[in-house]
N, C-alpha and C positions, 0 to 999 in steps of 0.2 A: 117561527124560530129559524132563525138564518143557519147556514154550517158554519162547521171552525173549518175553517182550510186549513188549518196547521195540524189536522188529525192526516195522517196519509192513509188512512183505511178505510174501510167503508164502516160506519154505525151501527149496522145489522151484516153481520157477518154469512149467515144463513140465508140471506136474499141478493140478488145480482137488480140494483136497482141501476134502468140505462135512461130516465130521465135527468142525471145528474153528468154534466160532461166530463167532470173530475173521477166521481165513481166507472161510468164506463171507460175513461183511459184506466183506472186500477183494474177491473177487472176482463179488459181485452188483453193486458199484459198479463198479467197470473194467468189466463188461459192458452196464453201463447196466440192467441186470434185475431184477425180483424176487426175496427168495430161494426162493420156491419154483419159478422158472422154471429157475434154475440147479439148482436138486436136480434136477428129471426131466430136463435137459438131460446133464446126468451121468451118472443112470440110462439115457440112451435112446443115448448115445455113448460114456459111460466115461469118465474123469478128465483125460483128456489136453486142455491149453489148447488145441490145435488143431484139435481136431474139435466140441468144446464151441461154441468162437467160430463155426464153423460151420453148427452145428446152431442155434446163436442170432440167425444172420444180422449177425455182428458184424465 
């Protein structure tokens, strides 16, 4: 199943998914970040927006 690029949000709202280059520009902007601050933030806590924003000081 392909995305709608005409959604400007992510699908799962509760997950920071950064194989996606559209999703990781959404959400390195909502956390005010780099994208590669958010990849190791991912990597160092795992996908879930809650612990991410966390680990980001967000």
């Amino acid at each position: 199943m392909a995305d709608d690029l005409s959604k400007r949000g992510p699908q799962d709202r509760n997950r920071v998914n950064t194989s996606e280059a559209w999703e990781l520009t959404y959400w390195s902007t909502t956390f005010g970040v780099t994208k590669d601050q958010l990849i190791a933030a991912v990597k160092a806590v795992g996908p879930m927006v809650v612990d991410v924003r966390k680990k980001l000081g967000k």
